[in-house]
Jmol script that loads the backbone (N, CA, C; Angstrom):
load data "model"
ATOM      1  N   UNK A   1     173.678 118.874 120.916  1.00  0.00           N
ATOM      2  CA  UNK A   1     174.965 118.444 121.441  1.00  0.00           C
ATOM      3  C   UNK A   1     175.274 119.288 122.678  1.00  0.00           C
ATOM      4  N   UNK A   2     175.967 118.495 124.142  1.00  0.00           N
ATOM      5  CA  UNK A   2     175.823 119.251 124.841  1.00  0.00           C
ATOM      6  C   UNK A   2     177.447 119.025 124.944  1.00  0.00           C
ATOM      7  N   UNK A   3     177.923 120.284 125.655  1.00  0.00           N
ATOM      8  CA  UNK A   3     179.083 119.696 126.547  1.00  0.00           C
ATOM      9  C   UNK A   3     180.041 119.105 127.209  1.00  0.00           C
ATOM     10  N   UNK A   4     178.450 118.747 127.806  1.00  0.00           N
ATOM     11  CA  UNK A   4     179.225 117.159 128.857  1.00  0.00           C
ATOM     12  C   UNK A   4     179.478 115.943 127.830  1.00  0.00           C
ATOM     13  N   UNK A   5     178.530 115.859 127.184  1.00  0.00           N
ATOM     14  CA  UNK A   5     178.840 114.718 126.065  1.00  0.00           C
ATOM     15  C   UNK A   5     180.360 115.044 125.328  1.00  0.00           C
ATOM     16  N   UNK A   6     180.364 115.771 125.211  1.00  0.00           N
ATOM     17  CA  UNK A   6     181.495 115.849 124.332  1.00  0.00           C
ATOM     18  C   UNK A   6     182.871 115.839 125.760  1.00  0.00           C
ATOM     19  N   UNK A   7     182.706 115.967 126.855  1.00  0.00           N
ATOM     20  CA  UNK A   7     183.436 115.918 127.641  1.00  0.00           C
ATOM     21  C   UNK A   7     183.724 113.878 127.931  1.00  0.00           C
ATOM     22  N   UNK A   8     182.392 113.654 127.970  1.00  0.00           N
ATOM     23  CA  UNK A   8     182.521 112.034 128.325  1.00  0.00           C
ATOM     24  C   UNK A   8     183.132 111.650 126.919  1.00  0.00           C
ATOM     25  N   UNK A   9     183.023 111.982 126.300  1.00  0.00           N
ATOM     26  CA  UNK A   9     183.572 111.734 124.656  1.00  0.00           C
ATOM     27  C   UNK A   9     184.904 111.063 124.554  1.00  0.00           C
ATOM     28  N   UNK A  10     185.430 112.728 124.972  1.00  0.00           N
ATOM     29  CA  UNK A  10     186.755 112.756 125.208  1.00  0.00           C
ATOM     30  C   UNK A  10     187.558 111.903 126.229  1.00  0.00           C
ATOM     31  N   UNK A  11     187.119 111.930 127.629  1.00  0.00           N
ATOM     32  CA  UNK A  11     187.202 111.159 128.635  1.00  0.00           C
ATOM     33  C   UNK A  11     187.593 109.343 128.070  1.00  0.00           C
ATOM     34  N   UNK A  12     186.427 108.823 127.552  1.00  0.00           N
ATOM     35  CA  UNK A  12     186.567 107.664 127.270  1.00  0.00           C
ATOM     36  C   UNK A  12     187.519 107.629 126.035  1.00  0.00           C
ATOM     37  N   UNK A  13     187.789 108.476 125.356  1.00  0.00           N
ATOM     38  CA  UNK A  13     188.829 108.265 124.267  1.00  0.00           C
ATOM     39  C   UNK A  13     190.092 107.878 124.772  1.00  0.00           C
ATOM     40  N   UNK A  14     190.420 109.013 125.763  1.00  0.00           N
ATOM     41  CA  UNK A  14     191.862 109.393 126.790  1.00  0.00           C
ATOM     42  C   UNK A  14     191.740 107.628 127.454  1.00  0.00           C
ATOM     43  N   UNK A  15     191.119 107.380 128.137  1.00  0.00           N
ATOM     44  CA  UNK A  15     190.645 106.347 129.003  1.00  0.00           C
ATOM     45  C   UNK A  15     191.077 105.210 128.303  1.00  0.00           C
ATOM     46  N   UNK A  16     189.936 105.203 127.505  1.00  0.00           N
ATOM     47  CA  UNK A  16     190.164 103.989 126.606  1.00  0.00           C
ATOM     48  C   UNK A  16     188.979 102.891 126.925  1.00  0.00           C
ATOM     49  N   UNK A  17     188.746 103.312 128.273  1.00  0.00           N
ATOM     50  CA  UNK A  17     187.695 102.404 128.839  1.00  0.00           C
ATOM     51  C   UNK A  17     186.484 103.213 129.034  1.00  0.00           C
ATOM     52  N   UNK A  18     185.194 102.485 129.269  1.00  0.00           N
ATOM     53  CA  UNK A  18     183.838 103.365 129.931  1.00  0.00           C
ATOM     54  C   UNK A  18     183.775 103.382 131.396  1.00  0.00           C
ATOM     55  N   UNK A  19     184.054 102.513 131.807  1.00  0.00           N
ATOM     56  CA  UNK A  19     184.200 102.720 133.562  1.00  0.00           C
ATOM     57  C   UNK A  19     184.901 103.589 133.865  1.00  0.00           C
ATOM     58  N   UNK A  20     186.576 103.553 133.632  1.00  0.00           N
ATOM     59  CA  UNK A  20     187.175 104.503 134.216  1.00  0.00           C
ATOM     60  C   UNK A  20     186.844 105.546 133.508  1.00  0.00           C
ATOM     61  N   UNK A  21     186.188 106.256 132.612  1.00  0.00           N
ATOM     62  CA  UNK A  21     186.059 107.547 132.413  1.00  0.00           C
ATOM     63  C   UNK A  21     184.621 107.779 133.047  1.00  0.00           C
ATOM     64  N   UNK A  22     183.450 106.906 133.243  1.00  0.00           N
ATOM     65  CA  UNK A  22     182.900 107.140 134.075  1.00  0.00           C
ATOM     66  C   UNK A  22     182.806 107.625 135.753  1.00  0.00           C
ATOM     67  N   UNK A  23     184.028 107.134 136.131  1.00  0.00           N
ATOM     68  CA  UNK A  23     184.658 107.318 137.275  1.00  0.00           C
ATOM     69  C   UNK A  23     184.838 108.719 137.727  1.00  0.00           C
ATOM     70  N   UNK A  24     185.695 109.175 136.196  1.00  0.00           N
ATOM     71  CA  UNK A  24     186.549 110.354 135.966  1.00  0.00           C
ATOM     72  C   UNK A  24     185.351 111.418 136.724  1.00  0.00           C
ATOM     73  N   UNK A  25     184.443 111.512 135.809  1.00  0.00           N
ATOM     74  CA  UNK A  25     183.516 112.685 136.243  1.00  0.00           C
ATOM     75  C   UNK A  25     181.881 111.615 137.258  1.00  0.00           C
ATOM     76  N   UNK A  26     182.867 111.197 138.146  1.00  0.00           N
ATOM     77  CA  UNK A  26     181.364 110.613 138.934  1.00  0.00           C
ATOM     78  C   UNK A  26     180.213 110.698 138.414  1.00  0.00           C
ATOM     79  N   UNK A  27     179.695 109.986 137.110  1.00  0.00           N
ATOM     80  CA  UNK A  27     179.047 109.056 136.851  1.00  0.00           C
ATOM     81  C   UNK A  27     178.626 108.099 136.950  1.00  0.00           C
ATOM     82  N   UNK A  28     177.543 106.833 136.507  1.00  0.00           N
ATOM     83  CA  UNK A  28     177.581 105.767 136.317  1.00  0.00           C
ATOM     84  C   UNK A  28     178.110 105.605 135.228  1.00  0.00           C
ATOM     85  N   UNK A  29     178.366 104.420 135.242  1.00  0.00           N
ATOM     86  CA  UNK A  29     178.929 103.927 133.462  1.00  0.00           C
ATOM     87  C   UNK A  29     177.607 103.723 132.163  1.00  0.00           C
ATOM     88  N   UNK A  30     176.192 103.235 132.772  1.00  0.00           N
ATOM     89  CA  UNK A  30     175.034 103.241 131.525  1.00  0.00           C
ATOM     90  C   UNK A  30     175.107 104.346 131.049  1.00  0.00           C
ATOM     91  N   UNK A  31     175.154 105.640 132.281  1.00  0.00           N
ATOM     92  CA  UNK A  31     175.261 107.190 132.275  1.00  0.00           C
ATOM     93  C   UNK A  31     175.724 108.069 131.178  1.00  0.00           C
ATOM     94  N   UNK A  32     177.204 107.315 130.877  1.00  0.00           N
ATOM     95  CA  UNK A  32     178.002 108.003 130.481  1.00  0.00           C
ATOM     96  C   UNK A  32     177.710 107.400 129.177  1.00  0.00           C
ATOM     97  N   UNK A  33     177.915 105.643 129.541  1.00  0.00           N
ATOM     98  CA  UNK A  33     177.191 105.173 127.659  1.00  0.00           C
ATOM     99  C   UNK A  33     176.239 106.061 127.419  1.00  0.00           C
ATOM    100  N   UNK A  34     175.090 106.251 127.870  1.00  0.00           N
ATOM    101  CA  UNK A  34     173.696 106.631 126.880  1.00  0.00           C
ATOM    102  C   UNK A  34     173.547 108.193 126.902  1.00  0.00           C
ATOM    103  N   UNK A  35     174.625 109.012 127.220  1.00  0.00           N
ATOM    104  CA  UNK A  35     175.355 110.071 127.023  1.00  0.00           C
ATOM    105  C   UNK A  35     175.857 110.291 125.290  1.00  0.00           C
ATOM    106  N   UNK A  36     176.966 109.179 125.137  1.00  0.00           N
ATOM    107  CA  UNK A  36     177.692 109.309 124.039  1.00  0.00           C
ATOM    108  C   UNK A  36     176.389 108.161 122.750  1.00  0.00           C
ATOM    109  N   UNK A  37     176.377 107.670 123.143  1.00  0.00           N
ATOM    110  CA  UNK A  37     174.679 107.028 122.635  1.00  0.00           C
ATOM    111  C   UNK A  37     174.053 108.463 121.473  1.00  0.00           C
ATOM    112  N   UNK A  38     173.558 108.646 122.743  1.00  0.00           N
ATOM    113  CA  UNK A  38     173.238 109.882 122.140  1.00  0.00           C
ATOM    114  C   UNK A  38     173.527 111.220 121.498  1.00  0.00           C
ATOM    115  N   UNK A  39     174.949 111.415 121.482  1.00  0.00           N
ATOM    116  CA  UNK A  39     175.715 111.938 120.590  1.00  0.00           C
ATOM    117  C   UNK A  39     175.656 111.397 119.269  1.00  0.00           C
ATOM    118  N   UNK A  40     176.020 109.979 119.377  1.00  0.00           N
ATOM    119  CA  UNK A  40     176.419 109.463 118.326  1.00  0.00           C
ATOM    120  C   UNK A  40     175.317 109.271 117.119  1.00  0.00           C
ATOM    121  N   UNK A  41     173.796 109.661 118.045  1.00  0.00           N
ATOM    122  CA  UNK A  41     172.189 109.268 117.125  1.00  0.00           C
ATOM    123  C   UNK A  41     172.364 110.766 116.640  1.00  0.00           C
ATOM    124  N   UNK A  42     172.832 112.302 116.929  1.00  0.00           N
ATOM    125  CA  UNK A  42     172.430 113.127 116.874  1.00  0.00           C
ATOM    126  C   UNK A  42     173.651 113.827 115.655  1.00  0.00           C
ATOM    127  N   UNK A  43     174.689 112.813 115.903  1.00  0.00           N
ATOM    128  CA  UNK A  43     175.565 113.456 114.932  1.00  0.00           C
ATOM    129  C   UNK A  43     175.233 112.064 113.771  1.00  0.00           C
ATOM    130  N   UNK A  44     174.984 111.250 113.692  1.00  0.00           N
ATOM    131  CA  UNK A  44     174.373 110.261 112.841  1.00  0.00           C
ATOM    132  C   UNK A  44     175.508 109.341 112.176  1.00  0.00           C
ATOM    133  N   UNK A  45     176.333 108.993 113.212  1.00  0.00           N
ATOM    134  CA  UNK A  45     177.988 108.666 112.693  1.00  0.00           C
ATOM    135  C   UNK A  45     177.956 107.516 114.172  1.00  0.00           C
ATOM    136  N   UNK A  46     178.561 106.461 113.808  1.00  0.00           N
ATOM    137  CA  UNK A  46     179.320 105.560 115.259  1.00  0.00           C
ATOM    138  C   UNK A  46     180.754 106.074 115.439  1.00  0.00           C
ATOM    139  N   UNK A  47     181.034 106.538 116.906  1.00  0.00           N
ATOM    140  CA  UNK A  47     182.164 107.209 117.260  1.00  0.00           C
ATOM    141  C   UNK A  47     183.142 106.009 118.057  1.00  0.00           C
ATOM    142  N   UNK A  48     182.628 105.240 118.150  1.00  0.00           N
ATOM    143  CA  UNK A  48     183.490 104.376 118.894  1.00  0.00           C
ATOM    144  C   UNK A  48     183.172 102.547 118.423  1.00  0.00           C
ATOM    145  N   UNK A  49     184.239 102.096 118.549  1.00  0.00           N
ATOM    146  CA  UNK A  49     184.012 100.505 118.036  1.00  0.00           C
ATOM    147  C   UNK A  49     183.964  99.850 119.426  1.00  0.00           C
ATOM    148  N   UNK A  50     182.823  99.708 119.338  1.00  0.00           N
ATOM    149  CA  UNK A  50     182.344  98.657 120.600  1.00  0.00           C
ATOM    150  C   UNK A  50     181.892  96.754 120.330  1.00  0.00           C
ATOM    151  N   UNK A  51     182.789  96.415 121.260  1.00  0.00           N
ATOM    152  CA  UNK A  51     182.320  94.886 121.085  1.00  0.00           C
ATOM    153  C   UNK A  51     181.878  94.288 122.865  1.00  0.00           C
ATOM    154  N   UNK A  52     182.657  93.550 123.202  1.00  0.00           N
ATOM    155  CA  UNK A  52     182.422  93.733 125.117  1.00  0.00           C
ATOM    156  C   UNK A  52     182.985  94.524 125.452  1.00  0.00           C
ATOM    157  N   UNK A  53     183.810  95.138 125.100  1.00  0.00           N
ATOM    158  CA  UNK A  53     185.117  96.691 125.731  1.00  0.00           C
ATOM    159  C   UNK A  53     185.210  96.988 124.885  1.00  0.00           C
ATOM    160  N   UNK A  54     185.662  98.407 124.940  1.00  0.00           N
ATOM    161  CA  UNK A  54     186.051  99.495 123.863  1.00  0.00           C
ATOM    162  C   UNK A  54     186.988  98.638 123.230  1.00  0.00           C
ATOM    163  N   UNK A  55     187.083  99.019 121.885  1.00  0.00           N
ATOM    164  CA  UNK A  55     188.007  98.320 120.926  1.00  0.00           C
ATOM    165  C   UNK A  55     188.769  99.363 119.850  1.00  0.00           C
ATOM    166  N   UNK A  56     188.714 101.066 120.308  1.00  0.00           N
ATOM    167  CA  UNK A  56     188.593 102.201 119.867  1.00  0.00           C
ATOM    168  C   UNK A  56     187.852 102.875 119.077  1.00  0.00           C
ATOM    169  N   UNK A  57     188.467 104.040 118.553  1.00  0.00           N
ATOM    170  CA  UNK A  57     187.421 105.151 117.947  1.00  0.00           C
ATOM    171  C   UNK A  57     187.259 104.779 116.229  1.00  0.00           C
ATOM    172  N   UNK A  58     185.993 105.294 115.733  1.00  0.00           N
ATOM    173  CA  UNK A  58     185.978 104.952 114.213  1.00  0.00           C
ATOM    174  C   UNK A  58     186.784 105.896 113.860  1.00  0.00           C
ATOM    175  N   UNK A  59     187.074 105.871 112.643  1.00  0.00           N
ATOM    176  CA  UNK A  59     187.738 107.334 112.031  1.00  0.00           C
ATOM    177  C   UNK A  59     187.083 108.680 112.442  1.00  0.00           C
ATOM    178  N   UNK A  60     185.582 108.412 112.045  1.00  0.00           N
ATOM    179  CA  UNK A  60     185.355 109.888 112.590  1.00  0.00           C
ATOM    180  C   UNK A  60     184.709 110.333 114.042  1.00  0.00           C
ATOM    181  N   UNK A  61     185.136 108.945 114.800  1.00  0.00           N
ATOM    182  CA  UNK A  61     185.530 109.362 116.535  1.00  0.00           C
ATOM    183  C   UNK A  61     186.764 110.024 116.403  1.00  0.00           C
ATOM    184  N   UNK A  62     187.993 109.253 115.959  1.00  0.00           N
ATOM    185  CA  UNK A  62     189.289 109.704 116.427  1.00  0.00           C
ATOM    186  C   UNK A  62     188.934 111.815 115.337  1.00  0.00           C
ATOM    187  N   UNK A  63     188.190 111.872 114.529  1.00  0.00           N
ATOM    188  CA  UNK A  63     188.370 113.197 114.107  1.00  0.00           C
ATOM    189  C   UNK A  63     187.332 114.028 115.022  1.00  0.00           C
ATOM    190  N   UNK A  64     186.211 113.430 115.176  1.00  0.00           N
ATOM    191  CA  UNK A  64     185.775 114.435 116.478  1.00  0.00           C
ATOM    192  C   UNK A  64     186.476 114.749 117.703  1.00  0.00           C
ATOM    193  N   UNK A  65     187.342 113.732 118.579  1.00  0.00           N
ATOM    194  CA  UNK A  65     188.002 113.830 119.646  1.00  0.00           C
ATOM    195  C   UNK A  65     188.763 115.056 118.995  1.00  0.00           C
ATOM    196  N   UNK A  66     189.686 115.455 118.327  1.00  0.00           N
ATOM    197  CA  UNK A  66     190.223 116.299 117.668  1.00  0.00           C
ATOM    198  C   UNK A  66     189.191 117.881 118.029  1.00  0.00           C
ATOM    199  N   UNK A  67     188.345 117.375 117.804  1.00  0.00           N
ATOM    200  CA  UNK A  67     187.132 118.784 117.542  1.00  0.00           C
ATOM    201  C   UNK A  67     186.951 119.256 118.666  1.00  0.00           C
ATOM    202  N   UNK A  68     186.541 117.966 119.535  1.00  0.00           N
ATOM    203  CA  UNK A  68     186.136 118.289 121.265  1.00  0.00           C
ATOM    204  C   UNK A  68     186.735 118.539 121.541  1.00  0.00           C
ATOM    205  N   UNK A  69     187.765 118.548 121.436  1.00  0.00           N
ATOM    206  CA  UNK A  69     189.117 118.777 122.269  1.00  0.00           C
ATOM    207  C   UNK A  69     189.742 120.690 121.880  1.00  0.00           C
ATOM    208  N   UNK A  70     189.227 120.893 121.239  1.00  0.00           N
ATOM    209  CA  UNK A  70     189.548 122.375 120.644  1.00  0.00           C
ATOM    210  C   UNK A  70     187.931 122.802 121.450  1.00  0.00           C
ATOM    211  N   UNK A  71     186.888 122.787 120.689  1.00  0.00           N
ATOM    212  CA  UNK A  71     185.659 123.331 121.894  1.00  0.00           C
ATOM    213  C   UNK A  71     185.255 123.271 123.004  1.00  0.00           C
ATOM    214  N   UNK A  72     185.908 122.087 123.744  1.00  0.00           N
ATOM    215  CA  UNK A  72     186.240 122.265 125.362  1.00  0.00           C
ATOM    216  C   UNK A  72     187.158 123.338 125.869  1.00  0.00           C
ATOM    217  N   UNK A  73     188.191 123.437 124.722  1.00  0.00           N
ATOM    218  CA  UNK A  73     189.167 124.155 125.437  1.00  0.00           C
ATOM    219  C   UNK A  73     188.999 125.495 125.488  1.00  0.00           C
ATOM    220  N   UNK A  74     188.071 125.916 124.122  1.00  0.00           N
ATOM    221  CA  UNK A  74     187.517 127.257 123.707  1.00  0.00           C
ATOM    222  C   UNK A  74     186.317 127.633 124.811  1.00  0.00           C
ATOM    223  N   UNK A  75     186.144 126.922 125.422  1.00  0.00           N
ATOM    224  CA  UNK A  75     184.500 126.762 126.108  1.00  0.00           C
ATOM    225  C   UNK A  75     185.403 127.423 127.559  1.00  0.00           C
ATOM    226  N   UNK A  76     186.305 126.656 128.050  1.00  0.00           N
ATOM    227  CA  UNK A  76     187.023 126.912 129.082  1.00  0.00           C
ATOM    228  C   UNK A  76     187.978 128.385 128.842  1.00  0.00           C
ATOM    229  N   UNK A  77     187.933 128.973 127.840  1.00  0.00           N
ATOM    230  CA  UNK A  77     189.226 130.215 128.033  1.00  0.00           C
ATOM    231  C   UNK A  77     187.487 130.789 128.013  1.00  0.00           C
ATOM    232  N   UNK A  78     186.604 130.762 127.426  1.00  0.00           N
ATOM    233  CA  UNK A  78     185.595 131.297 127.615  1.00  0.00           C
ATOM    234  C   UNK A  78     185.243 131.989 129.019  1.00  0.00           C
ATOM    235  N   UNK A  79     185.036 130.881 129.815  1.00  0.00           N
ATOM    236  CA  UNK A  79     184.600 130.960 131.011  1.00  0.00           C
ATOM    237  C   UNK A  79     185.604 131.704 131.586  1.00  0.00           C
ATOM    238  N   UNK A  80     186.791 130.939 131.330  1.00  0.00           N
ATOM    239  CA  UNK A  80     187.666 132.379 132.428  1.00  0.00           C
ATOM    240  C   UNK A  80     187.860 133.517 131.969  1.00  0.00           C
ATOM    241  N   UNK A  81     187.161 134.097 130.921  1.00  0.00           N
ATOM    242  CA  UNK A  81     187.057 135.323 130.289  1.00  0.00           C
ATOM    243  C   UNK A  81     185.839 135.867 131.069  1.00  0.00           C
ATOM    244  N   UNK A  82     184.884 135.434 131.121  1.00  0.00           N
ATOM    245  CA  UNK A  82     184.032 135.771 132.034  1.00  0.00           C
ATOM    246  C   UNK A  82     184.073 135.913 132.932  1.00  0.00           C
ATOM    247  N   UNK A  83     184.634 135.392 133.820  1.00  0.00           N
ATOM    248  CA  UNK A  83     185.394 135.901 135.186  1.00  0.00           C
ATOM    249  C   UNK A  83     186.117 136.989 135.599  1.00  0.00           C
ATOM    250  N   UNK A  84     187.177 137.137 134.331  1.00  0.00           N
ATOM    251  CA  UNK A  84     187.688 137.948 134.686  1.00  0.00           C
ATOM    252  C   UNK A  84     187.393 139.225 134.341  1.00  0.00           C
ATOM    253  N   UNK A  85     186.344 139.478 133.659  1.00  0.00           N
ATOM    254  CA  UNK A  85     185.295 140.194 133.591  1.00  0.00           C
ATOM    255  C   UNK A  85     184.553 140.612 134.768  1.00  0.00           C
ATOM    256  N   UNK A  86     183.501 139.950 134.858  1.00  0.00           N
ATOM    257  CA  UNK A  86     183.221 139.900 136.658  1.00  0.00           C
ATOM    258  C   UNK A  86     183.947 140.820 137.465  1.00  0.00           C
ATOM    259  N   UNK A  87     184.891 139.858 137.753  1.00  0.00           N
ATOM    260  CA  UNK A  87     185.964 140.050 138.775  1.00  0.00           C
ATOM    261  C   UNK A  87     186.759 141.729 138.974  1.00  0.00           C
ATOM    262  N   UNK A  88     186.717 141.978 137.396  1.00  0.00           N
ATOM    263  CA  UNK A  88     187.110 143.813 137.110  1.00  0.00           C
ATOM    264  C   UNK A  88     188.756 143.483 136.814  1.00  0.00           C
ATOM    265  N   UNK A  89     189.222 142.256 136.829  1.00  0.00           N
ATOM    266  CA  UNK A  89     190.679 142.290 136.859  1.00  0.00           C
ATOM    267  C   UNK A  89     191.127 141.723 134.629  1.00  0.00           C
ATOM    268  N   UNK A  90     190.601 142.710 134.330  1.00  0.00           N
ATOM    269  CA  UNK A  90     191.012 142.561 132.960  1.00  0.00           C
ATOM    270  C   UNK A  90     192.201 143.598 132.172  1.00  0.00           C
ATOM    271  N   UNK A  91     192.998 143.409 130.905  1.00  0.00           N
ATOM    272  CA  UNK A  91     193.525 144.646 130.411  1.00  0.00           C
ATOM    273  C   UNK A  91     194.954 143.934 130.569  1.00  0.00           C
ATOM    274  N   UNK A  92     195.330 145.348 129.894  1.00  0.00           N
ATOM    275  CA  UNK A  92     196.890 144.973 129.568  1.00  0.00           C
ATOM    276  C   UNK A  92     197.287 146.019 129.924  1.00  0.00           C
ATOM    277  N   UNK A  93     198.594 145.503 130.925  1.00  0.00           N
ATOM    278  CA  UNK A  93     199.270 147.016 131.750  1.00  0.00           C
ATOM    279  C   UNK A  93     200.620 147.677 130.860  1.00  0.00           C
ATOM    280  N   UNK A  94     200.504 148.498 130.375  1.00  0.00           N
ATOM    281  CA  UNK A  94     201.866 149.089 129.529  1.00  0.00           C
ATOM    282  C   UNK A  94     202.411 150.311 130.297  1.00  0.00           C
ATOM    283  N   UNK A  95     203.750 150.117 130.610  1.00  0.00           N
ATOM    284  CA  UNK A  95     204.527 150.869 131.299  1.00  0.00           C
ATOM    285  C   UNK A  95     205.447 151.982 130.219  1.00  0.00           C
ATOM    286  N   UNK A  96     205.759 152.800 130.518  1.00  0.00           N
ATOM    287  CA  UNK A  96     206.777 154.291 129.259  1.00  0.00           C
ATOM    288  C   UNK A  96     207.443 154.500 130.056  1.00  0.00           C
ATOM    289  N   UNK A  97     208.560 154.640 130.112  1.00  0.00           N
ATOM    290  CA  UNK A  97     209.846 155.302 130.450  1.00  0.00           C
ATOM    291  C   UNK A  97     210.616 156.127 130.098  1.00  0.00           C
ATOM    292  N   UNK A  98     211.066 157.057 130.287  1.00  0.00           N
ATOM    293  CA  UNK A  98     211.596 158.178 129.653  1.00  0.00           C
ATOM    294  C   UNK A  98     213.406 157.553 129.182  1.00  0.00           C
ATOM    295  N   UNK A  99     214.011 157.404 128.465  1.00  0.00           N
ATOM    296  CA  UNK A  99     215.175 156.518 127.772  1.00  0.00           C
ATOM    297  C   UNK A  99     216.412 156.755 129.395  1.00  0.00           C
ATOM    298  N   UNK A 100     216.841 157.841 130.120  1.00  0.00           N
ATOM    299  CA  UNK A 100     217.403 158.115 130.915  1.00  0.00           C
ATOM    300  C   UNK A 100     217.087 157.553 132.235  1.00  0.00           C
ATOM    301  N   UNK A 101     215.774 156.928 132.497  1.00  0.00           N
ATOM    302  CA  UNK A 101     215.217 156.574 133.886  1.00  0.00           C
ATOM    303  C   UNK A 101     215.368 154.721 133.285  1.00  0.00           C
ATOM    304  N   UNK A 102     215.381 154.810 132.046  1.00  0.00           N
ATOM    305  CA  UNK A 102     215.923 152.676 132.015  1.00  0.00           C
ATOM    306  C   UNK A 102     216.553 151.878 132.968  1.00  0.00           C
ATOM    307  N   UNK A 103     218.008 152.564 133.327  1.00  0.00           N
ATOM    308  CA  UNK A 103     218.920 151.910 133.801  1.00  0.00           C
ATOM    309  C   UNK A 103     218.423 151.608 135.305  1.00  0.00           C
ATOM    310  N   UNK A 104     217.165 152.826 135.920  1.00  0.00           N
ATOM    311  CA  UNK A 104     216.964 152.459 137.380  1.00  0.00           C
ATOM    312  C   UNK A 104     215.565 151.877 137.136  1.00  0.00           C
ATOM    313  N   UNK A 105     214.946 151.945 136.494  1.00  0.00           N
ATOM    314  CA  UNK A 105     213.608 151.174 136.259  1.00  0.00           C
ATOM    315  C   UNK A 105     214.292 149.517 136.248  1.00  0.00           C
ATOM    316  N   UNK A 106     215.278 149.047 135.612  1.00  0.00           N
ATOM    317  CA  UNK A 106     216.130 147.508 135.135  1.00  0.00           C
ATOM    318  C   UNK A 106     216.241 147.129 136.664  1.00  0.00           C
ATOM    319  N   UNK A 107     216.751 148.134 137.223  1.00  0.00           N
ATOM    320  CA  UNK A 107     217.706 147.808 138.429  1.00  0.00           C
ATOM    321  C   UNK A 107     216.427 147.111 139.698  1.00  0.00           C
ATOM    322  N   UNK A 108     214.899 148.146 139.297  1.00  0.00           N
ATOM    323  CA  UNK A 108     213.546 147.951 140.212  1.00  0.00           C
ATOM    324  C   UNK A 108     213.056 146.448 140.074  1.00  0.00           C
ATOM    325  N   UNK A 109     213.213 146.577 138.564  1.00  0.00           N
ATOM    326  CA  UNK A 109     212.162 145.303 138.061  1.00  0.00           C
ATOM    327  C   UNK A 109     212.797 143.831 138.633  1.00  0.00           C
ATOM    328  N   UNK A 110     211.439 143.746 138.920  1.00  0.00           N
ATOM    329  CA  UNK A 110     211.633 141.816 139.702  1.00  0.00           C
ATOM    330  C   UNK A 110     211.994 140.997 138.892  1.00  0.00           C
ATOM    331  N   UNK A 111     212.583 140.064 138.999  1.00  0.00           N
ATOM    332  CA  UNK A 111     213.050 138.885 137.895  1.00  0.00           C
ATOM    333  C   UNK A 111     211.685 138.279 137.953  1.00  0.00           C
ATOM    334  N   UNK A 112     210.435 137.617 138.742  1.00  0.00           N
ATOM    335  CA  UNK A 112     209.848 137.433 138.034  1.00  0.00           C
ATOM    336  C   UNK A 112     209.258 137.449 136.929  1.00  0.00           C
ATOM    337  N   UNK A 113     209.197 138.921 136.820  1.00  0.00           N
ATOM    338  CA  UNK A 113     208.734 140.070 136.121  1.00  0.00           C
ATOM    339  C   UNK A 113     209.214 139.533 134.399  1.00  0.00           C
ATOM    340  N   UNK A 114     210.012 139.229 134.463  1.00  0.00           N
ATOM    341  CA  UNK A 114     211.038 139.114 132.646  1.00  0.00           C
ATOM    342  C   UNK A 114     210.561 138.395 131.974  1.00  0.00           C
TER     343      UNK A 114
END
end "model"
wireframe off; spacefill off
backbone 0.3
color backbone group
């Protein structure tokens, strides 16, 4: 199972259609069918009710979309974890104040900031 499959997955769920989610990520549309094709031989389940157009998801399409949709998203805080790794810009900044310096530290702090 790769990824992208589970990305076109999702795509055509949201969609509803195979073209326009083919579209979505510049594909062809056979592309993107024999993409989820092949999901669907590897997880050994039909994910979608197909007749001439989508006609929606089986039950356990609509419960995988559910799934993909959590491991895309995990896949993606991933990556920007890695970055910001990379990048050196990681951590959590904690500031101390002595109880008497509050009132002018309040007075500094940016309203963004709150």
């Amino acid at each position: 199972m790769r990824f992208r499959q589970l990305e076109y997955f999702v795509a055509v769920a949201r969609e509803r259609h195979f073209a326009r989610a083919a579209a979505e990520w510049n594909v062809s549309q056979p592309a993107l069918s024999a993409a989820i094709n092949l999901l669907e031989r590897e997880l050994n389940v039909s994910l979608i009710n197909r007749g001439h157009a989508f006609e929606g998801l089986t039950p356990e399409g609509e419960r995988l979309v559910i799934w993909a949709k959590r491991i895309l998203a995990e896949h993606d805080a991933f990556k920007a974890e890695v970055q910001a790794v990379q990048s050196g810009v990681t951590g959590v900044l904690r500031l101390g104040i002595v109880p008497k310096a509050s009132t002018r530290v309040r007075r500094l702090r940016s309203p963004s900031l709150c």
